[in-house]
N, C-alpha and C positions, 0 to 999 in steps of 0.2 A: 430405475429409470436410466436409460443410454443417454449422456448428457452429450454426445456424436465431438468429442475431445480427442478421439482414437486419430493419432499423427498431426494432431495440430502442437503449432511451434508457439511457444508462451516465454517471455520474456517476465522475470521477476526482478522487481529491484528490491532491492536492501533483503535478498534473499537466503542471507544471514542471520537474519534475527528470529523474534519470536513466531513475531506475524508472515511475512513474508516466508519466512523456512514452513510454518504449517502451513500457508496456501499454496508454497511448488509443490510440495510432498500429495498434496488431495489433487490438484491436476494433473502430477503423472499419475498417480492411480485413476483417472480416467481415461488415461492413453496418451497425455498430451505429452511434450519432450519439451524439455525446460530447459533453458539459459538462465542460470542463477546468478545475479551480480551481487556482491557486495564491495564494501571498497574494504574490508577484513576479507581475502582471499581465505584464509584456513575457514573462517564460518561459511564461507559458500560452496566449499570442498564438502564440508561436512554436512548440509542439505545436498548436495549432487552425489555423497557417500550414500545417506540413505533410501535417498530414490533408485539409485543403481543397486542396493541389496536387493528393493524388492521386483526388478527385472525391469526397471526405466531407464528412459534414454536422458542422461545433463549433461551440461555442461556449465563449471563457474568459471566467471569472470571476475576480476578485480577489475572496481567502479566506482571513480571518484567521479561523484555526479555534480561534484564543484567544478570539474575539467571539461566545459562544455567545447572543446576540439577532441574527444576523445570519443565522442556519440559514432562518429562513422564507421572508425574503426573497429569498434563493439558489435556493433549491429553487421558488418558486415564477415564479419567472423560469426556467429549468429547463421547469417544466410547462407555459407558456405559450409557449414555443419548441418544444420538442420531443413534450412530454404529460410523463405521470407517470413517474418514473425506474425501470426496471426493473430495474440493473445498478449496484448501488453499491461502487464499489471504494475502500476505507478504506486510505490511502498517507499517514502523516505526518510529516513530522521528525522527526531526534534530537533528543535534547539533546545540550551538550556531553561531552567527557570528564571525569567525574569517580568520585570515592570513592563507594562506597554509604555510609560512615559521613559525619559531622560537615558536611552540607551542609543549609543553612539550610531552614527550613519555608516558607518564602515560595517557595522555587525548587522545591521539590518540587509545590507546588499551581498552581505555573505549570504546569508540564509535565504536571502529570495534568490540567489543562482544557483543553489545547491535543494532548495525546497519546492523551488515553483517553474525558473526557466527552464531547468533540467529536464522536469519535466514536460514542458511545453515542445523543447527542441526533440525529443526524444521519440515524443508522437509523430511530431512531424516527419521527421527520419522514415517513419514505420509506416505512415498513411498510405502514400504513393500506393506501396502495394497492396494494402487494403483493398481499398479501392478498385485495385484493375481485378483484385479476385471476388469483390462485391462480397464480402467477408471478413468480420475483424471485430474483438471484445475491446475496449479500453476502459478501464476498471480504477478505479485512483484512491486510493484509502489516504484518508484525512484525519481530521479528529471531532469528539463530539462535542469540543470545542468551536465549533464554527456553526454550530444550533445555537450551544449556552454555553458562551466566553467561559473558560475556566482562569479562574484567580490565578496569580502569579505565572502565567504562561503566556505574557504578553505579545512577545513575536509567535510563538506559533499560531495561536487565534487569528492573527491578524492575515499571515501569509496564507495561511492552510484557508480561509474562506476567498481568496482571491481565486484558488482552485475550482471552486466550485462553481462560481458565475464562469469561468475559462469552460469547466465541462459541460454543463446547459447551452452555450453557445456553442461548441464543437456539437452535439448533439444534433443540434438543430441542422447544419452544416455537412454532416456526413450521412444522416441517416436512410436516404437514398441510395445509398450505395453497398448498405445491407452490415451498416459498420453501428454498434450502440457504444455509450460510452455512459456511462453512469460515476456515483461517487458511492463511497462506503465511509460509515463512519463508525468507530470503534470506539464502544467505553472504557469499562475497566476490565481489561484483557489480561487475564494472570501470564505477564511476559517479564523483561530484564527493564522494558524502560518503566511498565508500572510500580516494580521494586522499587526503584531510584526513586523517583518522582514521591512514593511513601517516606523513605527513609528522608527526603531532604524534606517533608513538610514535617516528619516528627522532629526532624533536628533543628528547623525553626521555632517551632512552636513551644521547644522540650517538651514534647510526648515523647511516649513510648513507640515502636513501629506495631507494636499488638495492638495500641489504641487508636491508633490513623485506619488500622486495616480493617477493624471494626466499626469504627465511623463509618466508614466509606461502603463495606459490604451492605450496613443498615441502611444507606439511602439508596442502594437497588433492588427492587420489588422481587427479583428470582435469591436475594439475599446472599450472592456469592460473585467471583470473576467470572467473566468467560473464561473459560479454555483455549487456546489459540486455532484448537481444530474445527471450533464451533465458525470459528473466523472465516477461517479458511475453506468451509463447504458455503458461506453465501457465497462469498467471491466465485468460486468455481461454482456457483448453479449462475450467479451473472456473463458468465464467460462461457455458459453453453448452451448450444442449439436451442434447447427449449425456454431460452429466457429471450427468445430473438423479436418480439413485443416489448421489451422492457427498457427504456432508454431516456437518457436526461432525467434519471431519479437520486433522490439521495436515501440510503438505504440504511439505519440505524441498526448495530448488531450493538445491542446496549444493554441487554436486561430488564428493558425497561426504568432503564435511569433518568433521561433526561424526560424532563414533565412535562415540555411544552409539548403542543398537538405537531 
């Protein structure tokens, strides 16, 4: 299937990491030219390393998505490399584990400028030209936390579903103009944040990390993680031509974990 990627400009954030590095890597291999941000410059070198071995065009960026003055600059470095970004893929950190209750206000407005405004302003930046090209993916991987709250990850659940009523309303709002904008949500994705997130519940708990890993695989119906590349071919069939019907959805890449309909 020609997913019509061939020269399109995609912006990936936290394109360093698990997630985000497999879905630059499966866009350029449909043609697209990726702007890799991380705010770890050497991990977004190192996805714009192996897109350029296999004959793509990157470019990284260091991206503190906390420095909401730093979006213009970005982006227009971006435009001046590649043109106007077509394909903006919204990937950004957790926060730590914690309680939804008795955590300080100052850490709450950390992580909604760096989880949620960042990405609000960041869209906005890149619409304009959407728009005038009647053309544009916006794509937003969240967690499958904001179907079914997960325990002890209380600020993520709470910020990461603010996204999603934010993306159903942009939906609605650009779809005119030939622009979809959907959500992804990710279960248990064999990456470096699933690691952590295991070892601090076996350290809670004193388990073992073999006994967390096997709990956890047993309540997913396919009985194992995703792969990250599994990940990263939804994202990029949502970001191309032939997904150009598909919009204001929320799209589980889970294994079949989460139980609700």
């Amino acid at each position: 299937m020609d997913f019509g990627l061939k020269d399109k400009t995609a912006l990936v954030l936290g394109a360093g990491g698990g997630l985000g590095s497999a879905i630059a890597v499966k866009l350029a291999r449909e043609g697209a030219r990726i702007a890799a941000a991380d705010i770890d410059l050497a991990a977004a070198e190192k996805t714009t390393a192996a897109i350029e071995s296999e004959g793509g065009k990157a470019l990284a960026l260091q991206w503190d998505l906390s420095n909401l003055g730093s979006i213009d600059a970005h982006v227009a470095a971006i435009e001046r490399q590649f043109g106007p970004v077509d394909i903006l893929v919204n990937n950004t950190g957790g926060p730590p584990p914690t309680t939804v209750s008795g955590q300080d206000p100052t850490i709450w407005n950390q992580y909604f400028q760096s989880m949620v405004l960042s990405v609000i302003a960041i869209t906005d930046r890149v619409l304009p030209q959407m728009r005038a090209r009647k053309w544009g993916r916006i794509v937003t991987s969240t967690s499958s936390g904001v179907v079914a709250p997960i325990p002890n990850l209380g600020i993520s659940n709470a910020l990461r579903l603010s996204l999603v009523g934010w993306s159903k309303t942009l939906a609605r709002e650009v779809g005119r103009d030939g622009i979809t904008v959907n959500i992804v949500l990710p279960g248990r994705i064999a990456t470096g944040r699933i690691t952590f997130l295991d070892e601090q519940k076996a350290k809670r708990e004193n388990r073992s990390i073999d006994d967390v890993v096997t709990e956890s695989t047993g309540s997913i119906p396919l009985g194992r993680y995703g792969r990250p590349e599994e990940y990263g071919n939804v994202v990029t069939f949502l970001a191309s031509e032939p997904a150009s019907y598909l919009t204001g959805s929320v799209i589980r890449v889970d294994g079949g974990m989460i139980q609700s309909i």
